[in-house]
C-alpha positions in Angstrom: 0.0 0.0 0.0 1.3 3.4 -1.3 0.1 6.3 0.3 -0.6 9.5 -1.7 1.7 12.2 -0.5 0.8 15.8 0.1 2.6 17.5 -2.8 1.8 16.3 -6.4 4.2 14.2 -7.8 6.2 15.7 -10.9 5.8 13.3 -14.4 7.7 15.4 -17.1 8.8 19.3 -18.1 8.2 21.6 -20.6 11.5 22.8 -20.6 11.8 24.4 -17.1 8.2 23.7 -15.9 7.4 20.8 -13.9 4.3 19.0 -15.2 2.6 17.1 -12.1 0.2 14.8 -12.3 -2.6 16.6 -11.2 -2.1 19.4 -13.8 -2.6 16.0 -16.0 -5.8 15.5 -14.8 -7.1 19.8 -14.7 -6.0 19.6 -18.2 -8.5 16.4 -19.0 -11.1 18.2 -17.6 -10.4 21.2 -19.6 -10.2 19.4 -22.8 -13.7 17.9 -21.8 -15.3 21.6 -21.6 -13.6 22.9 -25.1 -15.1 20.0 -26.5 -18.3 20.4 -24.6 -18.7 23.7 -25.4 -18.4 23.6 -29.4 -20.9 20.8 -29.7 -23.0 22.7 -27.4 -22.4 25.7 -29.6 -23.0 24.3 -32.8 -26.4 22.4 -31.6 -27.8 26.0 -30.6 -26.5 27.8 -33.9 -28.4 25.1 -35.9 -31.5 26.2 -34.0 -31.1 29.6 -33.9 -30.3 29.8 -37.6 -33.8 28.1 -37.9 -35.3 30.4 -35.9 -36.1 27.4 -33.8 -36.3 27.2 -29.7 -33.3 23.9 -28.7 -35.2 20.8 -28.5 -34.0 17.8 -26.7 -30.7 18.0 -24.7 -30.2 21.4 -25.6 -33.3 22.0 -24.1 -32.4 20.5 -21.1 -29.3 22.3 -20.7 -31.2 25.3 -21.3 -33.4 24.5 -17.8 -29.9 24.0 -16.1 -28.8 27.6 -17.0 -32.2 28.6 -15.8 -32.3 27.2 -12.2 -28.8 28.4 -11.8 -29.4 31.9 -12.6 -32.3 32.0 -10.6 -30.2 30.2 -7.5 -27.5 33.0 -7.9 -30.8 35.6 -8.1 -31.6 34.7 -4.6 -27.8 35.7 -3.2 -27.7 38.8 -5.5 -31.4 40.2 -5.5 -30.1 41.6 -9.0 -30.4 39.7 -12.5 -28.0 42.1 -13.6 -25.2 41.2 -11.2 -26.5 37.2 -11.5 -25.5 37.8 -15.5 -22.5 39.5 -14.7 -21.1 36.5 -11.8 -23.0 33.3 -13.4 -19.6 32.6 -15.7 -17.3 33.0 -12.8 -19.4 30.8 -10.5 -21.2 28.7 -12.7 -17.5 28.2 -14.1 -16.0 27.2 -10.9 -18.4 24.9 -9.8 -18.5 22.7 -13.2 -14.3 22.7 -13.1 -14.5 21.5 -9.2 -17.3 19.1 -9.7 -15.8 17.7 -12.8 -12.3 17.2 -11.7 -13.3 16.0 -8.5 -15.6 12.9 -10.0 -12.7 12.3 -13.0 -10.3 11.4 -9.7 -13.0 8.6 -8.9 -11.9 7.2 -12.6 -10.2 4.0 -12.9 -6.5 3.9 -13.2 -6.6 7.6 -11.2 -4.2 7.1 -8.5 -3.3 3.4 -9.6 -1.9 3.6 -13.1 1.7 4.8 -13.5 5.8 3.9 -13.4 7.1 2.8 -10.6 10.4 4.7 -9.5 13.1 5.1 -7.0 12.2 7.8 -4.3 14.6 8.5 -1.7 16.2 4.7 -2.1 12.3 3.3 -1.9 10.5 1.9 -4.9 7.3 3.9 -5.3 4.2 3.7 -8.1 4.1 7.8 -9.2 1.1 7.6 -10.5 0.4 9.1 -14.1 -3.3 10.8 -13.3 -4.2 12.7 -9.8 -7.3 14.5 -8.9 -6.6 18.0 -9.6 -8.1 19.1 -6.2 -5.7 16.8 -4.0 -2.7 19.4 -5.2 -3.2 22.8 -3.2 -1.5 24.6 -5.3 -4.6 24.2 -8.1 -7.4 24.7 -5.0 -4.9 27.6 -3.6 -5.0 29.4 -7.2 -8.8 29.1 -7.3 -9.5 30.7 -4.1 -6.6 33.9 -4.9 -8.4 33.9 -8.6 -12.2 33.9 -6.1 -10.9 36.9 -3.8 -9.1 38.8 -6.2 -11.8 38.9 -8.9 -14.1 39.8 -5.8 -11.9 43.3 -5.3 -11.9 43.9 -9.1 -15.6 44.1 -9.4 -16.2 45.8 -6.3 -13.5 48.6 -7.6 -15.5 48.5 -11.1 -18.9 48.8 -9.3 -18.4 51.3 -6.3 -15.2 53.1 -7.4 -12.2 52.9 -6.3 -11.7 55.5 -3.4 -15.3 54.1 -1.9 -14.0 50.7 -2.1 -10.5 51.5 -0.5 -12.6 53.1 2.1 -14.0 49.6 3.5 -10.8 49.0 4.7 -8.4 51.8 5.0 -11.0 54.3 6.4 -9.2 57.0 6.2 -12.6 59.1 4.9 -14.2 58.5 7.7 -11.4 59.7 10.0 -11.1 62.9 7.7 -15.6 63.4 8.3 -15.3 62.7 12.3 -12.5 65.0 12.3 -14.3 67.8 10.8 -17.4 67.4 13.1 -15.3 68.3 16.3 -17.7 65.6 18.3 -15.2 62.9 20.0 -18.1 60.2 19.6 -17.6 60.3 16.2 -13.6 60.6 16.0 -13.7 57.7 18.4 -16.0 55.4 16.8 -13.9 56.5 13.4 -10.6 55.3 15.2 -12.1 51.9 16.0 -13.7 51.4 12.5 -10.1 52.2 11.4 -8.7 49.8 13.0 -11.9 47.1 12.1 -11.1 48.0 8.1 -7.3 46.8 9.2 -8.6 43.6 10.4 -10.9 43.2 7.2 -7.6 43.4 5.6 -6.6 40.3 7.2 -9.9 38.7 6.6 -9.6 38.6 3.0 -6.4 36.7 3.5 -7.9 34.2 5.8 -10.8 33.8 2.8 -8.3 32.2 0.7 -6.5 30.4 3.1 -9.7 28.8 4.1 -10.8 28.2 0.6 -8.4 26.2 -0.5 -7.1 24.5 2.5 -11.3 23.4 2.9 -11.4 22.2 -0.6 -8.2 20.5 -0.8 -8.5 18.6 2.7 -11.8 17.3 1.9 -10.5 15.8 -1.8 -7.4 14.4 -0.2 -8.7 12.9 2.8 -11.3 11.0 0.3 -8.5 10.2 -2.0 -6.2 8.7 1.8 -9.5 7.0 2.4 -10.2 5.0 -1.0 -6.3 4.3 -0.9 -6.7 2.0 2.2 -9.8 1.1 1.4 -8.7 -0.7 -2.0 -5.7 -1.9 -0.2 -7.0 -3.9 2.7 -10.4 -4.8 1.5 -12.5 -6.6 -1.3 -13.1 -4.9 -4.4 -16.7 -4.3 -3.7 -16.7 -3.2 -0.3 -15.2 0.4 -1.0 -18.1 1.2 -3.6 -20.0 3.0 -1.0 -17.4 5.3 -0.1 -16.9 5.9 -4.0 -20.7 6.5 -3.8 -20.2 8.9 -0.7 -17.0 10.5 -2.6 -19.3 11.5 -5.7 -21.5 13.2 -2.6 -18.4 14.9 -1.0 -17.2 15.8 -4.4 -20.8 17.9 -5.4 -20.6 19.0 -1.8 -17.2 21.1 -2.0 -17.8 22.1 -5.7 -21.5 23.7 -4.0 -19.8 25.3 -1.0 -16.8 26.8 -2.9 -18.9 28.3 -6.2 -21.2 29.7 -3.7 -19.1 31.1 -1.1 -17.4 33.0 -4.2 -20.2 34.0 -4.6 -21.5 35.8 -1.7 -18.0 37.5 -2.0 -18.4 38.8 -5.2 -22.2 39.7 -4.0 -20.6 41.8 -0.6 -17.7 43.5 -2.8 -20.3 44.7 -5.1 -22.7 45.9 -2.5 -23.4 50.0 -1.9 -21.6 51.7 0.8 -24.1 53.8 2.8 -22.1 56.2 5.2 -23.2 56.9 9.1 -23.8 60.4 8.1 -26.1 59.2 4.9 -28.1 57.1 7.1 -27.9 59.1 10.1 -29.6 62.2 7.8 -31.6 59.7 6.3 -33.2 59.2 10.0 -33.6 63.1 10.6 -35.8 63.2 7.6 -38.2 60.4 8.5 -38.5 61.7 11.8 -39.1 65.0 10.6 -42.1 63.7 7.8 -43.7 61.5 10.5 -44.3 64.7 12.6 
């Protein structure tokens, strides 16, 4: 029985890059959606060109794109922001979902050369789920965050944005007011936006480390499973791995996107709201 170890193992180069084996099995999966796609593409030309609504598994597909965008309506409240984060979502739940069931594949994890590693004989297997190597799950998540602060800079403006963590603004408004409740409670939510800075780190950290520990552990698990027992016996845990694998593909496309959905939200200041209250009060009387 050979363990998996942490890092990916390394197969070949191209010329001073390392090709692992899990970058074996991301690439499958991407040569599966190229493909995907122009079929896809060319089934709803042929309809369109007849003026015709897709029929069949087009149609179906069709229904899928629906129930999606109307999933990512109830986080957004806006169909024009559901539009605007369905391909980054929708993209990064069918490239999770996909390369975690292709590591449930036979020969994944079993078919390869054996070598000599650190004076040991050892199988380095040719195909790895992508998701077991953290540097694929860690690049997701930074990709996730980062795409997060670009369409919150895009949508609110940049100095607005800046101003949810470095609130230097506020400081500037308190200041100018004279009233030490303010300046004070401006110092504190200077020193929140700091933390908030930190925060953002800990979203990718937490990301990746959630997705990739979940994918190995079931990758550790099957390994024993298929060395110590029958053949049949570990088909349940396969069964519970294709449940584990829709599970993390869910949580990580959706936790993107309630951090796309916060980026992009308005920033109302105290002072907006806090004039906002002066005029109620002063229509109800």
């Amino acid at each position: 029985m050979t363990l998996p170890p942490l890092a990916a193992e390394t197969i070949s180069h191209i010329g001073s890059l390392p090709v692992t084996n899990s970058m074996v099995n991301s690439f499958l999966a991407l040569i599966i959606f190229i493909v995907f796609a122009i079929f896809l593409n060319f089934g709803i030309n042929k309809y369109y060109k007849k003026n015709q609504a897709p029929k069949g598994i087009l149609n179906f597909f069709e229904s899928i794109l629906e129930f999606l965008l109307g999933y990512v309506d109830n986080v957004t409240k806006d169909r024009k922001k559901s539009l605007k984060f369905l391909p980054i979502v929708g993209g990064l739940f069918l490239f999770i979902l996909v390369s975690n069931w292709m590591g449930l594949l036979p020969g994944t994890g079993s078919f390869g050369v054996w070598e000599m590693v650190h004076g040991k004989l050892e199988l380095v297997p040719l195909l790895r789920p992508a998701n077991t190597d953290l540097n694929m799950t860690l690049s997701m998540a930074v990709f996730a965050v980062i795409v997060s602060h670009f369409l919150g800079i895009i949508t609110i403006g940049f100095f607005k944005y800046a101003n949810k963590f470095i609130k230097l603004g506020d400081i500037y408004t308190a200041l100018k007011s004279l009233n030490p409740m303010k300046i004070f409670v401006a110092v504190i939510e200077f020193f929140v936006g700091i933390i908030e800075i930190f925060s953002e780190v800990a979203k990718m950290v937490s990301l990746s480390l959630r997705l990739f520990g979940n994918i190995f552990a079931g990758e550790v698990l099957l390994t024993v499973l298929a060395s110590l027992i029958a053949i049949a016996v570990p088909l349940p845990f396969m069964a519970l791995e294709l449940l584990v694998g829709f599970i993390q593909a869910v949580v990580f496309s959706m936790l993107t996107l309630v951090y796309l959905t916060m980026a992009t939200a308005e920033i109302h200041a105290h002072e907006d709201s806090h004039n906002k209250d002066k005029e109620k009060a002063l229509a109800q009387n």
